[in-house]
Backbone bond lengths (Angstrom), bond angles and torsions (degrees), N, CA, C in turn:
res aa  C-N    CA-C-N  psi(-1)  N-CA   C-N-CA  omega(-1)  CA-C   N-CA-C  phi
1 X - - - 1.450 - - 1.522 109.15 -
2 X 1.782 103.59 129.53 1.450 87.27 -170.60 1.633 98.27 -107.00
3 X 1.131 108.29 151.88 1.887 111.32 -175.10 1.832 113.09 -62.58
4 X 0.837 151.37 132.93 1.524 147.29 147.01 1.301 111.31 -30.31
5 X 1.461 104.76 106.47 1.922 97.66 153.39 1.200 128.93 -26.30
6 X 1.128 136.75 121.30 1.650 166.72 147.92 2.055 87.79 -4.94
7 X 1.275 99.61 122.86 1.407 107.84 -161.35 1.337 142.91 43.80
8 X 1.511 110.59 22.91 1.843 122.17 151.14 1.625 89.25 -89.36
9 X 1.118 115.05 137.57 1.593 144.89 158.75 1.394 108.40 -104.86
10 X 1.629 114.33 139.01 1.402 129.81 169.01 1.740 104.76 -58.11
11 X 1.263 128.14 146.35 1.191 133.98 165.17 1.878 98.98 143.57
12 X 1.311 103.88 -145.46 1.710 114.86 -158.96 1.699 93.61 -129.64
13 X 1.246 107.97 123.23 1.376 143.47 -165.60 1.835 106.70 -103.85
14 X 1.097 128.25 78.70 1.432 117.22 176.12 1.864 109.75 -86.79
15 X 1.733 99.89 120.66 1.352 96.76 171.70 1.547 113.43 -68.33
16 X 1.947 103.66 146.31 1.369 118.17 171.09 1.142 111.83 -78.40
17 X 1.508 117.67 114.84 1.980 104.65 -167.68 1.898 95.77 -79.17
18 X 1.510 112.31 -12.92 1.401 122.34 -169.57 1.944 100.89 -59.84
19 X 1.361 104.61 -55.37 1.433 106.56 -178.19 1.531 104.61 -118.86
20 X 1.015 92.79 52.70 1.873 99.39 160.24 1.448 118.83 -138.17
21 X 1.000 128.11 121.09 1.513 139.87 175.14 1.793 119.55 -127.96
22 X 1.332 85.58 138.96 1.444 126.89 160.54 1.520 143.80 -84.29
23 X 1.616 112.14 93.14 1.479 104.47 -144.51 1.894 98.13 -118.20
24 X 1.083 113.72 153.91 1.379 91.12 -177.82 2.165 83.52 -145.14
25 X 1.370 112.69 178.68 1.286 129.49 -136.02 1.604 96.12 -167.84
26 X 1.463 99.47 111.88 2.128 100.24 175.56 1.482 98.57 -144.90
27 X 1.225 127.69 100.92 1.803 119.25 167.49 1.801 92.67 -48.02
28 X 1.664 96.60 143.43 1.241 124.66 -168.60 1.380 103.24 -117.76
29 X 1.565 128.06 137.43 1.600 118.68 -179.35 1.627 105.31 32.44
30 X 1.286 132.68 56.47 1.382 143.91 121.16 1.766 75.27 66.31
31 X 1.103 141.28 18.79 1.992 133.34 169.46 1.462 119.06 -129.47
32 X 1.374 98.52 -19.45 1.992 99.44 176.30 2.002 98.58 -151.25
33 X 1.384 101.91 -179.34 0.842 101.46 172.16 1.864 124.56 -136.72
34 X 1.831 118.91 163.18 1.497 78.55 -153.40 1.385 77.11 -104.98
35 X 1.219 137.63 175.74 1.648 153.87 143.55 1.643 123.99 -100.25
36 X 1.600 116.30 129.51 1.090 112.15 162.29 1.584 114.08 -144.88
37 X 1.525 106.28 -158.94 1.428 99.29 -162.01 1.892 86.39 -133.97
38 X 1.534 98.32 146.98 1.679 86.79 159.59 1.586 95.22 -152.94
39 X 1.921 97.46 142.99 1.572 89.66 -167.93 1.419 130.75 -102.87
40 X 1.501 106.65 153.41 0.950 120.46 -173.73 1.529 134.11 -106.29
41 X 1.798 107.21 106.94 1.464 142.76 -121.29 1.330 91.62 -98.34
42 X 1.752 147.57 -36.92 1.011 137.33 -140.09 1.452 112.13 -179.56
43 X 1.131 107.25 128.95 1.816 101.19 -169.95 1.816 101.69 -166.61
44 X 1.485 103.18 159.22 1.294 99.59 -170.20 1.406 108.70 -147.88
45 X 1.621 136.45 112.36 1.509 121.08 178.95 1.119 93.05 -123.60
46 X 2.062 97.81 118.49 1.354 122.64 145.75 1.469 123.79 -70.36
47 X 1.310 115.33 111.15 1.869 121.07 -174.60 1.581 104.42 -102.83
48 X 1.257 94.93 93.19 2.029 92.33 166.02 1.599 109.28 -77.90
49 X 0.924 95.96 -165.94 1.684 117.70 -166.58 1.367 92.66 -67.37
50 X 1.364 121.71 -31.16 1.677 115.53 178.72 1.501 120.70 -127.43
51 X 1.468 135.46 178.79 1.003 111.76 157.01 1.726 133.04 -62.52
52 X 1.309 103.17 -28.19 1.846 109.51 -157.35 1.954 78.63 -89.71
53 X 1.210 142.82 0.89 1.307 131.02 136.28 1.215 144.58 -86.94
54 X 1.912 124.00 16.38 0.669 141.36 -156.72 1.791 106.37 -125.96
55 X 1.495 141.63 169.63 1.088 138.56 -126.69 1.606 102.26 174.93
56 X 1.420 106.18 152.66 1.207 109.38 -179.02 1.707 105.00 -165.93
57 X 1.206 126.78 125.28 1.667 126.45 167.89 1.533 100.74 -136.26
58 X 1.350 101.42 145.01 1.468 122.01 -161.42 1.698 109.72 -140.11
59 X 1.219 129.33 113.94 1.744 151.80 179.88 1.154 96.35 -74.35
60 X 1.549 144.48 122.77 1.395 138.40 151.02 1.670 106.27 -119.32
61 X 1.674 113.99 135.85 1.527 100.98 174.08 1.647 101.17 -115.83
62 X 1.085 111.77 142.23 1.265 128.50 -157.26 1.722 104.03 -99.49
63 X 1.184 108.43 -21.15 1.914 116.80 166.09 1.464 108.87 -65.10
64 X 1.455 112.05 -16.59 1.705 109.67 152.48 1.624 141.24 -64.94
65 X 1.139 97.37 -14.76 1.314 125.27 -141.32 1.960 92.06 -62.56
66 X 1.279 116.36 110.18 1.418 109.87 -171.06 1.733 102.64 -117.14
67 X 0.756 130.71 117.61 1.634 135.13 150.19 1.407 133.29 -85.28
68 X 1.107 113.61 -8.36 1.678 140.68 158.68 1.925 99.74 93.47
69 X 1.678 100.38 43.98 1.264 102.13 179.85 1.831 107.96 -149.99
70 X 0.945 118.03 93.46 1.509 121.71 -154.09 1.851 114.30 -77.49
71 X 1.427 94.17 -2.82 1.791 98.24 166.47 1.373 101.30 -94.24
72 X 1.231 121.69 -34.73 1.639 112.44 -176.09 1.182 96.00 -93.92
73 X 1.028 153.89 -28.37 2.018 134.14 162.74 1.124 115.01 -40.42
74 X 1.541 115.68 -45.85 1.248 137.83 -174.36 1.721 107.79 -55.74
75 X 1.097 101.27 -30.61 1.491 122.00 -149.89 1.789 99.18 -92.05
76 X 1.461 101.70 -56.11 1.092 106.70 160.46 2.026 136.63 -64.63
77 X 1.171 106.97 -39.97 1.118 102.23 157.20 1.702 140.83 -69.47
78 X 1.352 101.26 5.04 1.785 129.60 174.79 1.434 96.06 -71.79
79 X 1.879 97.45 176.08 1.403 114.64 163.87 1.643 124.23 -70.16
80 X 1.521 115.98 33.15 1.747 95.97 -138.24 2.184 55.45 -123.63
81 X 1.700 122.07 -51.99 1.315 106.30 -170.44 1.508 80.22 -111.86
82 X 1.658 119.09 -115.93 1.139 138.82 -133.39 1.540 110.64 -49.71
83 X 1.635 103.57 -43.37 1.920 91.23 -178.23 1.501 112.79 79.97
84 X 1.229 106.25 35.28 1.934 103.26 -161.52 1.404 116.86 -66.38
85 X 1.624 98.28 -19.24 1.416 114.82 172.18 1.334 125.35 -25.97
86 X 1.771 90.64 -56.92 1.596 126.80 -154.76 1.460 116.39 -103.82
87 X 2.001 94.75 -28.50 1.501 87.00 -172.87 1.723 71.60 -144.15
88 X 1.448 101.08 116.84 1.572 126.25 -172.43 1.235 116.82 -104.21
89 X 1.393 130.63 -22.08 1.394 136.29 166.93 1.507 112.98 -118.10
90 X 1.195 116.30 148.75 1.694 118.43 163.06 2.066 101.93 -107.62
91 X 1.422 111.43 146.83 1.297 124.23 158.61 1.371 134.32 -109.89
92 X 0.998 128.64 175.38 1.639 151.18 -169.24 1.380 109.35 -157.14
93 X 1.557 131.24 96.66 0.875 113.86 143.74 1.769 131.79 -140.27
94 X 1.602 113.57 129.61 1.641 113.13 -164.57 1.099 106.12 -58.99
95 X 1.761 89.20 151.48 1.745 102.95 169.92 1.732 95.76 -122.02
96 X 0.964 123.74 -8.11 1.656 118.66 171.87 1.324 119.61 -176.70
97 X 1.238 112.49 128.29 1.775 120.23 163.29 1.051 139.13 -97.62
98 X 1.786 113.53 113.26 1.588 89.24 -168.02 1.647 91.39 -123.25
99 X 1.322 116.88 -159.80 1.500 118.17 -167.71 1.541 107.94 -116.06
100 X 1.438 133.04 154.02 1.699 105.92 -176.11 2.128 78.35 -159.59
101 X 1.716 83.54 95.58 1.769 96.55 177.10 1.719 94.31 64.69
102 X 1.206 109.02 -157.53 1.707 111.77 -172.09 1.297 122.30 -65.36
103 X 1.217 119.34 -0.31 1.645 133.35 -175.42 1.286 102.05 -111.58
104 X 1.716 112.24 174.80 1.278 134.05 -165.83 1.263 128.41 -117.85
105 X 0.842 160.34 74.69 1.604 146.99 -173.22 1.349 130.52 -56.05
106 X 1.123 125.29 80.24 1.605 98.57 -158.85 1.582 89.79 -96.61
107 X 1.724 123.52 141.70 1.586 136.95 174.23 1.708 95.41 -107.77
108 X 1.581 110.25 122.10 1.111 120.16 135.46 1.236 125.93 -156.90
109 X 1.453 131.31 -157.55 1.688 127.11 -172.20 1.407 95.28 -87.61
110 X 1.533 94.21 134.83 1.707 116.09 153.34 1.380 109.76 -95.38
111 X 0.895 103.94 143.96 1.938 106.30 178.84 2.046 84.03 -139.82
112 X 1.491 97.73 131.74 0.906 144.92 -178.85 1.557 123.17 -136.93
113 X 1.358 117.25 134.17 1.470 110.56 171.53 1.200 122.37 67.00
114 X 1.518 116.15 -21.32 1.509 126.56 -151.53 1.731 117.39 104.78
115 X 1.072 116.72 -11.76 1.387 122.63 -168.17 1.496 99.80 -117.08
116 X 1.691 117.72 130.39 1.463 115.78 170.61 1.384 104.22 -127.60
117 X 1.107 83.22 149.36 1.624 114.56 174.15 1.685 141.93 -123.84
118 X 1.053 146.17 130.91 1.310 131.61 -174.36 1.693 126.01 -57.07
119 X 0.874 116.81 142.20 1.421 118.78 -165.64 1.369 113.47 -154.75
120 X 1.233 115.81 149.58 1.801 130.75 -161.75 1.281 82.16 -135.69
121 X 1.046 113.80 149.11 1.805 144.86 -141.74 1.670 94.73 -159.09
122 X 1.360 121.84 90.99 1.752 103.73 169.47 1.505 113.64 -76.95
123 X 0.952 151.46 117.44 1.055 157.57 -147.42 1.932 118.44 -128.08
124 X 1.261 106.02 136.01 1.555 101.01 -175.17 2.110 96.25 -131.19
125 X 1.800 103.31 112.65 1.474 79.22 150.42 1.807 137.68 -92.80
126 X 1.201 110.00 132.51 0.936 106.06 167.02 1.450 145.84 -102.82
127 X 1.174 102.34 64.29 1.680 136.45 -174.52 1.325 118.32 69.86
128 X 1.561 111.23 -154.27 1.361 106.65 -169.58 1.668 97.17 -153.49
129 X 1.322 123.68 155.65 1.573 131.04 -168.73 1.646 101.54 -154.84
130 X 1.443 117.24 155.85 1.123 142.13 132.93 0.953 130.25 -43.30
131 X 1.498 133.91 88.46 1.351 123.06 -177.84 2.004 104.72 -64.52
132 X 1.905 98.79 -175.95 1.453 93.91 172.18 1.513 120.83 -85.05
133 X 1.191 109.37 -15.50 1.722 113.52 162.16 1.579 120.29 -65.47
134 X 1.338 112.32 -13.82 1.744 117.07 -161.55 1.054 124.30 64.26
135 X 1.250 99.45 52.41 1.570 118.22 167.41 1.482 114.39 -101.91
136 X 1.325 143.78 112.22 1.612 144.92 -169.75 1.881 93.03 -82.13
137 X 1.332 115.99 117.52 1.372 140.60 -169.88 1.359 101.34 -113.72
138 X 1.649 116.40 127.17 1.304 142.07 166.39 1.893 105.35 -107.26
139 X 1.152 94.86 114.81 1.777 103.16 159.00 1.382 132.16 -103.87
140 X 1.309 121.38 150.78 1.082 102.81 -168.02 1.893 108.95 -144.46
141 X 1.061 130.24 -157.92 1.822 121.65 158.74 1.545 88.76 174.24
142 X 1.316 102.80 139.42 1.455 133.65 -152.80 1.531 94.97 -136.85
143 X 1.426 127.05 145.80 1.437 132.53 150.67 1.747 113.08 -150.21
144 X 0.760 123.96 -175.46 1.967 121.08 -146.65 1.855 85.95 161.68
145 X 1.351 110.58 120.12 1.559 111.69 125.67 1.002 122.41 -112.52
146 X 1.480 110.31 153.75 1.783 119.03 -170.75 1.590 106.47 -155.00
147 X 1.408 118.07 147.51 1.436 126.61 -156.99 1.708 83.52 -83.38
148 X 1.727 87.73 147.78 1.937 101.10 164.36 1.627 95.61 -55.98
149 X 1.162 114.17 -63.61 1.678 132.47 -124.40 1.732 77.24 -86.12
150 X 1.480 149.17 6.06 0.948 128.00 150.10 1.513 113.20 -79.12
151 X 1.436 120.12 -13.93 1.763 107.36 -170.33 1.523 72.57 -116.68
152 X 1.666 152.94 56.29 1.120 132.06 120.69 1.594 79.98 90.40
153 X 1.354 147.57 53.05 1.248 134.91 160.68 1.466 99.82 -130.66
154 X 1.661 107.38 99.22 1.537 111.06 -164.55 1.625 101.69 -118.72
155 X 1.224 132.30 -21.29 1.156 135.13 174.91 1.690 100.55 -26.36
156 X 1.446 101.57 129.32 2.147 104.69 168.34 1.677 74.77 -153.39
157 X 2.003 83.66 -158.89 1.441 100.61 -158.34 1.756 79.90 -172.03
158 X 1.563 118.80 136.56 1.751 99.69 -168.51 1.820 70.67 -106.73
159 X 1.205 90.04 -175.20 1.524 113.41 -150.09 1.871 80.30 -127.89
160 X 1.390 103.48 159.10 1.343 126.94 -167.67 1.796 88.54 -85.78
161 X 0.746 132.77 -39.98 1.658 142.62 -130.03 1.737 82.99 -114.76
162 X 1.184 129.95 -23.99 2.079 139.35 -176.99 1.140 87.54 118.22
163 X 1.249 95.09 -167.74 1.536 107.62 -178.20 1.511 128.03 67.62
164 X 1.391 125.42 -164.88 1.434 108.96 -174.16 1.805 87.89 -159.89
165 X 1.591 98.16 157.01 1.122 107.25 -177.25 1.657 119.61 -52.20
166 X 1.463 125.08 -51.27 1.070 122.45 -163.87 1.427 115.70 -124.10
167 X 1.377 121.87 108.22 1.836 118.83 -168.23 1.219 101.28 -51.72
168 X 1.385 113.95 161.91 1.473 141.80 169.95 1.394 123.92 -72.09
169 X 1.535 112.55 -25.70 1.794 121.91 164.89 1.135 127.60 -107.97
170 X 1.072 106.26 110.43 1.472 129.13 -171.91 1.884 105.02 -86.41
171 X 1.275 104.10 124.85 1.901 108.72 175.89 1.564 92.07 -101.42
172 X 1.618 99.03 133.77 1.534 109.75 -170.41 1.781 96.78 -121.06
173 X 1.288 131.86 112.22 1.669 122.63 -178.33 1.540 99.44 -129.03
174 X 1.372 98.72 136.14 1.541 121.30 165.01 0.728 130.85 -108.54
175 X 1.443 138.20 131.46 1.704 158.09 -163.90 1.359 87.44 -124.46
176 X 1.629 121.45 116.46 1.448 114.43 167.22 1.557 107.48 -138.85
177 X 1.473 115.33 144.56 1.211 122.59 -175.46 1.618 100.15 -109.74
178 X 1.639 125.80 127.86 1.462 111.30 -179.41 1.784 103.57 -124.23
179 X 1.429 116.43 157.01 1.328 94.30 -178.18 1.482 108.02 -140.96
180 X 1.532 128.25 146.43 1.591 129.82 -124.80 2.061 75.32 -94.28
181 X 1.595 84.36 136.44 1.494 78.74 175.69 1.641 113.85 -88.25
């Protein structure tokens, strides 16, 4: 049994979708890389008495999905990647937490696209505060890379020069604000 970090409390944790974001990271044509955000609508941390009793599921909609470029959002929210049509929400949900040195790991399924997969989340909390409304605030930051072409996101384009327009590893990081219900 591992103890709770020094200001997580046992009880029900509702994520703030207001100050919580979802950022993800893909080198583009193998020379830069692009960044965007997609948001994240709904989330829930159950805190037991320990971590390996504790829980977490997370709503992401991917028709958010902004890169600050509205032909390639466009592009991305098509049949060519996301399919939002068809597959309108993304999930998160743990199957176990364990601790690795001062950080966290939490492993559970990502479902993407329609397709889930297992996933390790290294995770750091970084404490907890009183907001000025009196609200008791849990923070947190999460990162995970995970291949497109494992959730079926195969769309490329090869490049004159080799290579292909869009890498295969995607860096996924979370900034999450949760608040004690």
């Amino acid at each position: 049994m591992t103890a709770l970090p020094t200001g997580l409390t046992a009880g029900t944790w509702n994520i703030d979708p207001s100050h919580t974001e979802a950022s993800f990271t893909v080198r583009h044509a193998g020379i830069s890389k692009v960044r965007g955000t997609v948001a994240v609508t709904s989330g829930v941390l159950t805190v037991g008495e320990d971590l390996e009793s504790s829980s977490v599921a997370v709503t992401l909609d991917p028709a958010t999905v902004n890169t600050g470029d509205a032909n390639r959002d466009g592009h991305l929210k098509s049949n060519d990647f996301f399919e939002v049509e068809t597959h309108g929400e993304w999930t998160f949900t743990s199957t176990a937490i364990r601790t690795s040195g001062k950080d966290h790991v939490i492993v559970g399924d990502l479902t993407i696209h329609g397709i889930t997969r297992e996933v390790e989340l290294e995770t750091e909390f970084n404490g907890s505060a009183v907001d000025p409304f009196g609200n008791t605030r849990a923070g947190f930051e999460a990162k995970v890379t995970i291949s497109r072409k494992d959730f079926g996101l195969t769309w490329n384009a090869a490049l004159e020069t080799g290579g292909v327009l869009v890498a295969d590893k995607v860096r996924i990081d979370l900034d999450v604000s949760a608040i004690k219900a």
